[in-house]
N, C-alpha and C positions, 0 to 999 in steps of 0.2 A: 597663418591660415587666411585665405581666400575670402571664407561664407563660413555663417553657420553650418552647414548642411555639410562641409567637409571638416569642420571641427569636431563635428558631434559622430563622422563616420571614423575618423582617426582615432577617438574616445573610445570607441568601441573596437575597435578593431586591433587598437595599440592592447588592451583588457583581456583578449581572446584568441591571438593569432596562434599560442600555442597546440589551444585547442581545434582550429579548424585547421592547422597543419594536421596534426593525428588523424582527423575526421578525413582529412583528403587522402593520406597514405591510405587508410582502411579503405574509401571509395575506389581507390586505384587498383590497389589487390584483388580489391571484386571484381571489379571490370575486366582485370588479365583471366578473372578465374571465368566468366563472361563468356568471353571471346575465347579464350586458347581449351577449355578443355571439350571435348567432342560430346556432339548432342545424347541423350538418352540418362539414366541413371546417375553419369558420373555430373551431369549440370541440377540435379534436384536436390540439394541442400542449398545452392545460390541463391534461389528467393527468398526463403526464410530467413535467411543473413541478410539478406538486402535490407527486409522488412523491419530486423532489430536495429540494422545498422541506421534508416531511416529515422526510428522511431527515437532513438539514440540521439542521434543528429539536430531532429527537432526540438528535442526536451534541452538541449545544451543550447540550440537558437534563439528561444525563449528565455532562458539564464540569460543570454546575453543583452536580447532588448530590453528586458525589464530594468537592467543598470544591477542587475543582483551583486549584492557586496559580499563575497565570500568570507571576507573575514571580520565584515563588523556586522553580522545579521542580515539573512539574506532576504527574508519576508519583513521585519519588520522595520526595517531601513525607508523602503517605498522610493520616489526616484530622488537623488542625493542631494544632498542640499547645496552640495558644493556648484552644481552647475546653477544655481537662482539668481547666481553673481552674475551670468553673461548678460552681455547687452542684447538679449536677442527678447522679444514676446514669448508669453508663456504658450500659445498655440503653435509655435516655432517647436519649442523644445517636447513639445510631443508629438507633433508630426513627423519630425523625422525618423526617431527611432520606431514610430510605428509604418513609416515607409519601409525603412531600412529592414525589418521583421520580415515584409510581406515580399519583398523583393526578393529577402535571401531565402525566407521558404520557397518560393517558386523558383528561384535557381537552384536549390535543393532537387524538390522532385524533377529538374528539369537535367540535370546532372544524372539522377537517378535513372531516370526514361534511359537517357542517351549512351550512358556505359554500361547501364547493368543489365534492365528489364527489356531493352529491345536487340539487344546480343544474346539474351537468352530463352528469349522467343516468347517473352511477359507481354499480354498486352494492359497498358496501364490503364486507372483509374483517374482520369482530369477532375472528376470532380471533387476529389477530395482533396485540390489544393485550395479552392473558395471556400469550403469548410474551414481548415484548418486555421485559414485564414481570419476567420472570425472567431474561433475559439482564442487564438492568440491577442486580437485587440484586444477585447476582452479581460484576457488574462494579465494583460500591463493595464488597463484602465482597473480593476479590481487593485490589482498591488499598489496603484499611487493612488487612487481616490479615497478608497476604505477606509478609517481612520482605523486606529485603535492599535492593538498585538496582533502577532502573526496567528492567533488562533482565530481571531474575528475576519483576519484576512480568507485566511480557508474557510469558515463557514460559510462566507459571502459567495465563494468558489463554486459550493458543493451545492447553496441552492441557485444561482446563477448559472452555472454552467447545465445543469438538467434542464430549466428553464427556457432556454435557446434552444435544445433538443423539442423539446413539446412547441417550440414556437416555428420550428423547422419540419415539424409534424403536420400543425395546423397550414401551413404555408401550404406543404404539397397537396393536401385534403382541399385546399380553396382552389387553388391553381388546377389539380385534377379534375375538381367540378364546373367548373369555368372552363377549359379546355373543352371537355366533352359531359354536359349534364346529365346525358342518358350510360354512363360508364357507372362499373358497380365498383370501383374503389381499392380495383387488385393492383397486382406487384405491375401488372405491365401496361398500368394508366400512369402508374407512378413514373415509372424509367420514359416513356412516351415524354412528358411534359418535363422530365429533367432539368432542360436547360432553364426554362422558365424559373421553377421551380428555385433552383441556385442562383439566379442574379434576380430574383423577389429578395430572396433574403440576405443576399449578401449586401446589397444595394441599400437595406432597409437597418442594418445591423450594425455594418461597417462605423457609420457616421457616428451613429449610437455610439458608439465606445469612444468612438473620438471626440466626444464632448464631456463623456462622463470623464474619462481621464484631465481632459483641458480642467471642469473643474473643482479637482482634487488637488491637483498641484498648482492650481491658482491660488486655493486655499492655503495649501501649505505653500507657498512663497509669500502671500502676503499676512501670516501666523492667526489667520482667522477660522483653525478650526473650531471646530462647536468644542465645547466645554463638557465631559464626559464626565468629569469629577462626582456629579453629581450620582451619578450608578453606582462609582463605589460608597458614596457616604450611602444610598437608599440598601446596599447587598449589609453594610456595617450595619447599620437597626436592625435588617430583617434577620441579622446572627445576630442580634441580639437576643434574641427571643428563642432560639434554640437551647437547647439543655449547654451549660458552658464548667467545663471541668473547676470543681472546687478545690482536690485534694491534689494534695503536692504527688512529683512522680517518684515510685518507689525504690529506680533507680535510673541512672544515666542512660542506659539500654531502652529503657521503656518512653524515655521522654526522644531519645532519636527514631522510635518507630514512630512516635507522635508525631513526630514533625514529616517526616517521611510521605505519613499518611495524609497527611493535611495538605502537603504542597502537591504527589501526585496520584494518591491512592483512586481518586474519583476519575483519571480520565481516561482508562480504560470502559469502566461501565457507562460512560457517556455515547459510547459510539453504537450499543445496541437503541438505547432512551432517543436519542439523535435519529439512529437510524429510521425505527418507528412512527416517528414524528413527521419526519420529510417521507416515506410512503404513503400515510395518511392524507397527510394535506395533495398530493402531487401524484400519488400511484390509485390509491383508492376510488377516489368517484371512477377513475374511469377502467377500474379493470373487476374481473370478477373473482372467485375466490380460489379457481384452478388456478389465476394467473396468479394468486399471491403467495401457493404453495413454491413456487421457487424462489422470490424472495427469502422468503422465511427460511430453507433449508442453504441458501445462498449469505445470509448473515451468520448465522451456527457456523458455516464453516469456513466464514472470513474472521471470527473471532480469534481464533489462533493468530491467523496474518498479522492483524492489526496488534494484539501483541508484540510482536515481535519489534514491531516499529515504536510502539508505548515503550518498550522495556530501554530502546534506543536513547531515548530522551530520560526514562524515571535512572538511568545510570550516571545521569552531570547534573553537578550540581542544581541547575535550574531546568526545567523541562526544553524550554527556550532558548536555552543559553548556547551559541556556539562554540564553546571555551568544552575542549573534553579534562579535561586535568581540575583533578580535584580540587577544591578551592581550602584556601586560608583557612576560615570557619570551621572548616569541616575538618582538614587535617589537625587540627590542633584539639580537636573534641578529647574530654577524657575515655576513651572507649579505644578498644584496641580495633585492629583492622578489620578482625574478622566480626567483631561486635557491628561494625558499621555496616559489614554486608550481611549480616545479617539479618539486621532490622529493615532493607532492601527487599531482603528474599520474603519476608514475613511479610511487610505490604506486600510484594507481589504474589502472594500467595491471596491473602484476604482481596486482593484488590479484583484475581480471578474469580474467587468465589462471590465473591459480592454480582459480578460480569451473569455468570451461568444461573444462580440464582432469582436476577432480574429476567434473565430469557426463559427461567422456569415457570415463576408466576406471574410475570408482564405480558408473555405473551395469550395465556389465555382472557388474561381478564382484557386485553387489547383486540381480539376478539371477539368477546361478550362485547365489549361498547359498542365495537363495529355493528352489529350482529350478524356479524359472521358464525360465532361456533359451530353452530349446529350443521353451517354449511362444511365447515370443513371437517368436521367430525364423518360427516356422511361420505365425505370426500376418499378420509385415510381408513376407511371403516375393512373395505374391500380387501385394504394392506395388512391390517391387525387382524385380520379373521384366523387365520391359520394356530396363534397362539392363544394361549389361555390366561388369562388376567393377570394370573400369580407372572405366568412368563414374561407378562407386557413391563410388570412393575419389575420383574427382576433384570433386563434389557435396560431400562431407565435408569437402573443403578449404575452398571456396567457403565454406561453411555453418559453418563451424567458425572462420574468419576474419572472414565479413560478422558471427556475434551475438558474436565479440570484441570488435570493434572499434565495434558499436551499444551493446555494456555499458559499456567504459569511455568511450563519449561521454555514454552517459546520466549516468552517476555522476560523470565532468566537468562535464557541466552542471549537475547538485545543488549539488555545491560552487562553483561560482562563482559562482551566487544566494549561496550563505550567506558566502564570503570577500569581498563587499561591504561586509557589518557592520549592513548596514539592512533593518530588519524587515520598512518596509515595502515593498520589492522583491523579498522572497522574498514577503512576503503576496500582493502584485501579480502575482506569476508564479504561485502557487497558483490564485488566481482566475481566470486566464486559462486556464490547462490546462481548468478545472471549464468557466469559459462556453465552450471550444473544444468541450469532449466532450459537454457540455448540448446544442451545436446541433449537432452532428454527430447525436447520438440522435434530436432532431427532424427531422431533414434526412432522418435513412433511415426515418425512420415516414411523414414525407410525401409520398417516392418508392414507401413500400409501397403507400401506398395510392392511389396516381396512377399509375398502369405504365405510363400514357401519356405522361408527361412525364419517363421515364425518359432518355430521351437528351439532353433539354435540360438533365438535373439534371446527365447523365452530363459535359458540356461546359462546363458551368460548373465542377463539379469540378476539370475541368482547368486550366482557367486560375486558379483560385484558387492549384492547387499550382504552377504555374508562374509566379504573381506571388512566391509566399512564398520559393521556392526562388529569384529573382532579388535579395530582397531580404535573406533570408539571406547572398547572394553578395556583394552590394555592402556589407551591414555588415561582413562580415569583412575583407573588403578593406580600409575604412576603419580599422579594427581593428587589423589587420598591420601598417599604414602606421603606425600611431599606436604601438604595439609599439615596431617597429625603430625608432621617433624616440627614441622614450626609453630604447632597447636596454637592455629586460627580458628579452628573450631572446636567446642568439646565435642565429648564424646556425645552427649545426647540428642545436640544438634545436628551431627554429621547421621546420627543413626536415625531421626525424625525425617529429616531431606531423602536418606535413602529408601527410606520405609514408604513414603510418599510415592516415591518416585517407582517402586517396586511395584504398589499397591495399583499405579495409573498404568502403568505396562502388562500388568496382568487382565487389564480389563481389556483396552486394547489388543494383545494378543486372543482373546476370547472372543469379540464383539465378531471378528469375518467369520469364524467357525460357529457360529449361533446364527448368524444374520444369513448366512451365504448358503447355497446347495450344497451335498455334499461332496460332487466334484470341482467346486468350485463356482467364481464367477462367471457368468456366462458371457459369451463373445460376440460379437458382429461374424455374420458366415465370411465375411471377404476380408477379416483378417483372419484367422487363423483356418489354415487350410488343413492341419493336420490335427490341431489342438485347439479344441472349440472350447473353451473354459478354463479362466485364470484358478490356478491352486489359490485356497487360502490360505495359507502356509506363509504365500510369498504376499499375498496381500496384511499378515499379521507381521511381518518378517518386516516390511516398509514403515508400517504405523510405529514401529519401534524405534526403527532408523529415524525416524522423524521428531520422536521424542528427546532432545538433549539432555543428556548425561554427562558431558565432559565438563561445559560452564557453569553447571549448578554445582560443582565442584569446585571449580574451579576462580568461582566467584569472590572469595578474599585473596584469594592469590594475589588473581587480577588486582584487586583495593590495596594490598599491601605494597605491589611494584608502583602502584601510580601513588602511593602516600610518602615513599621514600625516594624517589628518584628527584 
């Protein structure tokens, strides 16, 4: 090698060329689809594939500057130790792959411009390549500066990354009043001074990163991080003083839900505690209480999501760990297989409840602090009028039981992709989510813009949900039967999960036929031209589908194939 600057692009490039070959075939495909198919109808699913393939593209660019190690821990590795040896300065070794970043995002959207979006008559967005721009230094200066576990690294993420949004707020709000002081602060003072606006911040942000990163890896090359030790010994006294179990366990089984519980029963419920926490400090002073009516119903119904991702991690051995294949320890436990997923499904079960219980009573008394209730109460008051007390409390039940038992299916279902052991089944089900929601996004652009063929879209919908929902049925069944052959579960287990699982489906099926008119949901006039009102039928018919049945079943299978192979 010549220079650093061509060692360090060969590093990277030798790590990833598989991948931005794929990424190029797929840019190429779009482009022929671009150019060669005839303007009107048959070119409107190309930008929203442009738009994922983009976003795709990006999220894999950023894997690649950060130096992410796929296979020895991708966040909490930070940048490798192995390159500290070059002969190069440490403001060397991060400047270029944060050139390197900023170059190939902008050949990125510039690729993008030139095959996709200006063949198919898009006109693009420039400025959200300085954006992106800075969210990315950013995000490699967070991953090598940060000290600590991949979780401290995300935290750091989640209030940093908001933070630059409110400081890209305040930018435009200076620069709009500076530009013009007699302007009242709308959308078209804002786009007016744009350009300003984006090289204020970029100019002022940019550099920011690139010091905070220089040093973090300056630290860790010359092994002078701070000494954190001391947090764990201060978190060790303050468990101290908690209640700390006296009595031996009363069997094998109860001392593996113990452990279960302990390593990841709490981080689920962190994420509503968390969530609250960073609105308060960051949303609250400056918004009012209509504006935190959508947070609030915005958390409710990311709780499930985030599930699904918790349940991803509570199925290996370590939450952290990128190792999916059950570990030594564990295999060798005296507890048979279906005992182990058991005691699994049991945290995930409590770990739900513990989840919906805090957003039961946290959220009002987080309200009372605020003193907001009273405002929001006056708020939903207008919503609640129709029914009668008894009704509101019996709605609550319904509502409070159907997203318990939709949480611990979804976060069941995480975990029994990853208690396989095989990577590629979780990648496999990852990708299938993405092409489900890929064509579901084309599917409702195509019904937007066709209102005429809204009812034949509407009935084919249904029979799709009604084949999956059969075929969900009949795996499970086959599932059960293969279960009790190999009795991984007893009988009163298998009958508790389904009783569970019965009990959250019926409430769910209930809630749209309670909640909804009684032709159903009502429509926007410009989609349905014939059919102004979604059935609830098909909206109870979806909440089902959604609900997993096949991996709560199939949940020691899973543990058994990854215990014996």
């Amino acid at each position: 090698m010549h220079s650093p600057a061509r060692a360090i692009a060969w590093e990277l490039w030798a790590r990833s060329r598989g991948g931005i070959g794929a990424f190029v075939v797929c840019l190429l495909g779009l482009s022929l689809g671009a150019c060669l198919l005839p303007h009107g109808s048959a070119r409107e699913p190309i930008f929203p594939l442009s738009v994922i393939l983009f976003a795709l593209g990006s999220v894999y660019l950023a894997s690649v500057v950060m130096h992410c190690e796929y296979h020895e821990g991708t966040l909490s590795a930070g940048y490798p130790s192995r390159m500290f040896t070059l002969p190069v300065r440490t403001s060397v070794l991060v400047a270029w792959p944060m050139l390197y970043g900023t170059a190939a995002l902008t050949l990125l959207w510039l690729a993008m411009v030139l095959l996709i979006w200006m063949p198919a008559g898009t006109e693009p967005a420039w400025w959200v390549v300085p954006l992106l721009a800075v969210a990315l230094a950013w995000l490699q200066a967070i991953f090598w500066a940060v000290p600590g576990s991949p979780l401290a690294k995300i935290l750091a993420a989640c209030v940093i990354l908001p933070a630059l949004k409110m400081t890209l707020e305040f930018v435009a709000t200076s620069v709009a009043l500076f530009v013009d002081p007699q302007s009242r602060l709308d959308r078209a003072a804002f786009i007016e001074s744009r350009h300003l606006i984006i090289t204020t911040f970029s100019i002022g942000f940019l550099p920011l990163a690139y010091v905070v990163a220089v040093g973090g890896v300056a630290c860790d090359r010359r092994g002078t991080r701070p000494d954190w030790a001391w947090t764990g010994r201060l978190l060790e006294r303050a468990g101290n003083w908690l209640p700390q179990r006296r009595q031996p366990f009363s069997s094998a089984a109860s001392a593996q839900f113990w452990i279960e519980w302990r390593c990841k029963g709490f981080v689920l419920p962190l994420f509503p505690a968390c969530f609250l926490v960073f609105i308060t400090l960051v949303v609250v002073p400056f918004a009012s209480t209509r504006q935190l009516l959508p947070l609030l119903l915005f958390l409710g119904g990311a709780v499930p999501v985030v599930a699904f991702v918790v349940g991803y991690g509570v199925g290996k051995s370590g939450f952290w760990s990128e190792d999916l294949s059950l570990s030594t320890w564990q295999a060798t436990r005296p507890l048979s297989s279906g005992a182990l997923a058991t005691a699994k499904l049991h945290m995930a079960a409590i770990s739900s409840l513990m989840t919906w219980v805090l957003l039961l009573f946290g959220i009002p008394v987080w309200l009372v602090a605020l003193r907001r209730f009273g405002a929001m109460a006056e708020l939903l008051e207008p919503s609640l009028r129709p029914w009668t007390p008894h009704q509101i409390a019996g709605l609550g039940v319904l509502g409070f039981c159907g997203l318990l038992t939709l949480t611990w299916g979804q976060m069941v279902g995480g975990l029994c992709l990853t208690l396989t052991g095989r990577t590629w089944i979780v990648n496999g089900a990852i990708a299938f989510y993405l092409t489900l929601l890929t064509c579901l996004g084309l599917t409702g652009q195509w019904v937007y813009a066709h209102p005429g063929d809204f009812e034949t879209s509407l009935t084919a919908l249904s029979w799709c949900l009604c084949g999956i929902a059969g075929v969900k049925l009949f795996g499970a069944a086959w599932v059960f039967c293969v279960v009790g052959r190999q009795k991984l579960l007893s009988r009163i287990h298998m009958g508790v999960f389904l009783s569970i699982w019965l009990l959250g489906a019926c409430c769910l099926v209930t809630l749209p036929y309670a909640l909804l008119p009684a032709d159903g949901l009502p429509l926007p006039a410009e989609i349905g031209a014939s059919v102004n009102h979604l059935p609830a039928s098909l909206v109870a018919l979806a909440t089902v589908v959604a609900l997993p049945l096949l991996r709560l079943i199939a949940a020691p299978l899973a543990l058994a194939a990854s215990r014996h192979r």
